[in-house]
N, C-alpha and C positions, 0 to 999 in steps of 0.2 A: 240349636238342634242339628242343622246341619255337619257342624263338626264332630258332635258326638254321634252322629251316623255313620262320619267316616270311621271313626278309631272302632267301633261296636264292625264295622265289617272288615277289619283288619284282625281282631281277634278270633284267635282260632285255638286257642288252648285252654284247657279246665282252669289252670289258676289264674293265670290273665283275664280269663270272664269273672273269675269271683272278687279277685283285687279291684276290679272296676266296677264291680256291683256294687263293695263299700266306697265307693267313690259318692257314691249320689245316694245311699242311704245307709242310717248309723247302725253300727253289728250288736245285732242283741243275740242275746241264748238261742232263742227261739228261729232268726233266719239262720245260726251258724249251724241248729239241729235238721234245719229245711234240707240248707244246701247240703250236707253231710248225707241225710235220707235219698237225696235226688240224685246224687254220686252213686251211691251204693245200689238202687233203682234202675241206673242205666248204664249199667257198670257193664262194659264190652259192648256194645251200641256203638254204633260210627252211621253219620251222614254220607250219603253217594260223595261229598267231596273231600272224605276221608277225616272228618275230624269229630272228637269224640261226644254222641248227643249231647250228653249234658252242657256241652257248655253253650246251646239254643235255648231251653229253659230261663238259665242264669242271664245269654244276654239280654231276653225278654226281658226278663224285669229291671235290669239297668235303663232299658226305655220305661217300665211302669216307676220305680223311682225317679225319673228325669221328672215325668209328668205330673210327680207330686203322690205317687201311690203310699200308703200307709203299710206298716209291719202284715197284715193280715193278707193286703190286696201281694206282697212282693211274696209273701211265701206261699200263697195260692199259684201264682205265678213260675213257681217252682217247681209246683207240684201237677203242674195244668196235664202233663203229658202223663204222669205217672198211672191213673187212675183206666188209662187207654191202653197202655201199652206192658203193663207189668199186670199182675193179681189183685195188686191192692185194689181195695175198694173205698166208695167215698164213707162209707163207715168207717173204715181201716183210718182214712184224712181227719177225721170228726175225736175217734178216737186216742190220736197223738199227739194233735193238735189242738185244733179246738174247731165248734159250731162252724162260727163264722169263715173259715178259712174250708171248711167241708162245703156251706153252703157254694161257697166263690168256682170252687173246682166243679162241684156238681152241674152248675150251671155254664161251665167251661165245657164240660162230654157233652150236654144237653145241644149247642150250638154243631160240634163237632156231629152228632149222628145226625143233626138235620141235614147239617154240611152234604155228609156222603148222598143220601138221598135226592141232595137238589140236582136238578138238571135243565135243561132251556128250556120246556114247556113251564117253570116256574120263572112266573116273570122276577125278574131281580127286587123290585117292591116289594113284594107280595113276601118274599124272603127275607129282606129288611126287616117288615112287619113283622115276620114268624119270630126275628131273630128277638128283637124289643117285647116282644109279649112272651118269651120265654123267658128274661130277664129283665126285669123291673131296675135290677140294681146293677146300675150302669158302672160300677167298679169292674161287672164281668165282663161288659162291650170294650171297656181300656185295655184290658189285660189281653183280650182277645184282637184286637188292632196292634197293640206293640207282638205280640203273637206273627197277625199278618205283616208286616213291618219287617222283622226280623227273616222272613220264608221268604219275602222275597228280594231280602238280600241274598241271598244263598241260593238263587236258582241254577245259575250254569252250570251244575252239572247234568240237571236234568235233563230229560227228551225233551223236543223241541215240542214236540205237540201237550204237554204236561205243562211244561212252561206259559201257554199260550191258553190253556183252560185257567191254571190260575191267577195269570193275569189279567184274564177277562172278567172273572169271579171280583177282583179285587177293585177293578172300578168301576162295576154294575156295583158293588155292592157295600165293599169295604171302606172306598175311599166316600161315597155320601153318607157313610153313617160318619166316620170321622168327621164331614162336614157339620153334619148334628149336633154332632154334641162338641163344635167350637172348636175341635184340634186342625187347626188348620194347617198348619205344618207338617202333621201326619198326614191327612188331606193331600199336599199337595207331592208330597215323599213317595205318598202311593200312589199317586195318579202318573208322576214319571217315569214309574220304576212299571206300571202296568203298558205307558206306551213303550216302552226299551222292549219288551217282550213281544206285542200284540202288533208294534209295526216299526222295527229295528231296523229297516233303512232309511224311515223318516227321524227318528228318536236321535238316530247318528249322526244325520244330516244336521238336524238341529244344534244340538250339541258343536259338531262345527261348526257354524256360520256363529255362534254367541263366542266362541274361544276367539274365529279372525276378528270379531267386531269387538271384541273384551277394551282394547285400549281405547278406540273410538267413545263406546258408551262411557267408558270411566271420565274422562273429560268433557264428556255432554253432561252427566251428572253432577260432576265440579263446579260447571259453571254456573246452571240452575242454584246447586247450592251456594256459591259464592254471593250472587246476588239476592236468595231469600234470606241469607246471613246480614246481608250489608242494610236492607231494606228494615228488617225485624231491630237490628242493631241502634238503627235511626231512631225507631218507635221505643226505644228502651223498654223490649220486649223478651220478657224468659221463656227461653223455646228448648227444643230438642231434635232438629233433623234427625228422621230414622227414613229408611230406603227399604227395598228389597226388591232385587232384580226381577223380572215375569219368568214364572216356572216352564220348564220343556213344554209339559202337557196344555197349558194354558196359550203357547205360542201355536200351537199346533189346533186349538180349535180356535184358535182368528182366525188361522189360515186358510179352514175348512169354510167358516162363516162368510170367509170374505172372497173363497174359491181361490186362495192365490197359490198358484204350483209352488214347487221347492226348486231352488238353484237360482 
């Protein structure tokens, strides 16, 4: 996951998002008529950092194919913004395509207009909640997280104060529903990329002190491993060492937990 986050926030061009969309799911009629529809839909649209909409849509759903999305969840996916920001209608969705792919979208605005109306007198739960009893069908909560995922990869260009509501949004809200529903990876993706924004001289801080300690832990880890290898090895035992280093975000609340200052 991590890697495919890097290469999805290196991409900045219509065909390099669509070529790596059939990267992780296979081209049928139906996504080639999507992505064709969502081109032509946001055709002269560009992002504050100059690169042209569509191709937010398209990378969204290379995160909902990673995740294992089906034909109906990637072309809803495609279509999530259309229905907001053009004429078409989720009848117009229903009608081209089909039912199920109108229901996905419709439930995609439905989040979206709560979205605008929410504001800090609604507790972040309570929001959660609205978000889950507007959709049942948790294909629209995935689409709608590789959605958040993807925005906030792309924030610097925005205001600082813009920046800092939606990355507050994102870990009151976004990253414990990810928690919910098992995507922990997105979980933790969002919950670093929400401190980089909401307290970027600790985010930074962090981030240094893991880069000078990178060799140190890599050889602390070694040796751990070398010895549960050797010990397992003994027992003529089939195993699998996996790893995964502790995330920004989760370094930064021990720290809090355990009151310890940075430097």
């Amino acid at each position: 996951m991590e890697e495919l986050v890097e290469v999805v926030k290196k991409c900045k061009q219509t065909e390099q998002a669509v070529e790596l969309l059939f990267k992780y799911i296979r081209k049928t009629p139906d996504i080639e008529r999507a992505v064709a529809f969502t081109k032509e839909k946001h055709q002269g649209q560009f992002r504050r950092s100059g690169e042209p909409y569509v191709v937010h849509p398209i990378l969204v759903c290379v995160f909902v194919a990673y995740l294992g999305g089906d034909e109906s969840m990637v072309i809803a996916g495609l279509l999530h913004d259309v229905v907001e920001d053009t004429p078409i209608t989720v009848k117009d969705i229903e009608r081209l395509f089909n039912p199920k792919v109108a229901q996905i979208v419709e439930g995609l605005t439905k989040i979206s207009l709560v979205q605008r109306d929410w504001n800090v007198s609604m507790q972040a739960e309570n929001f959660r909640k609205m978000i889950l009893t507007l959709n049942d069908d948790v294909r629209v909560i995935l689409i709608k997280l590789a959605d958040r995922l993807h925005n906030m990869q792309t924030m610097d260009s925005m205001r600082e104060d813009k920046q800092t509501k939606i990355a507050s949004e994102t870990l009151y809200i976004y990253a414990p529903l990810a928690h919910r529903l098992g995507l922990y990876n997105i979980k933790t993706k969002l919950e670093d990329l929400g401190l980089k924004y909401t307290e970027p001289a600790v985010y930074n801080e962090i981030v240094s002190k893991i880069k000078e300690t990178k060799e140190e832990q890599d050889a602390y880890i070694k040796d751990i491993s070398d010895i549960l290898k050797k010990s397992l090895d003994e027992e003529g035992v089939e195993y699998i060492i996996k790893g995964r280093p502790k995330s920004i975000y989760s370094i930064r609340r021990k720290m809090k937990a355990n009151r310890e200052p940075m430097g």
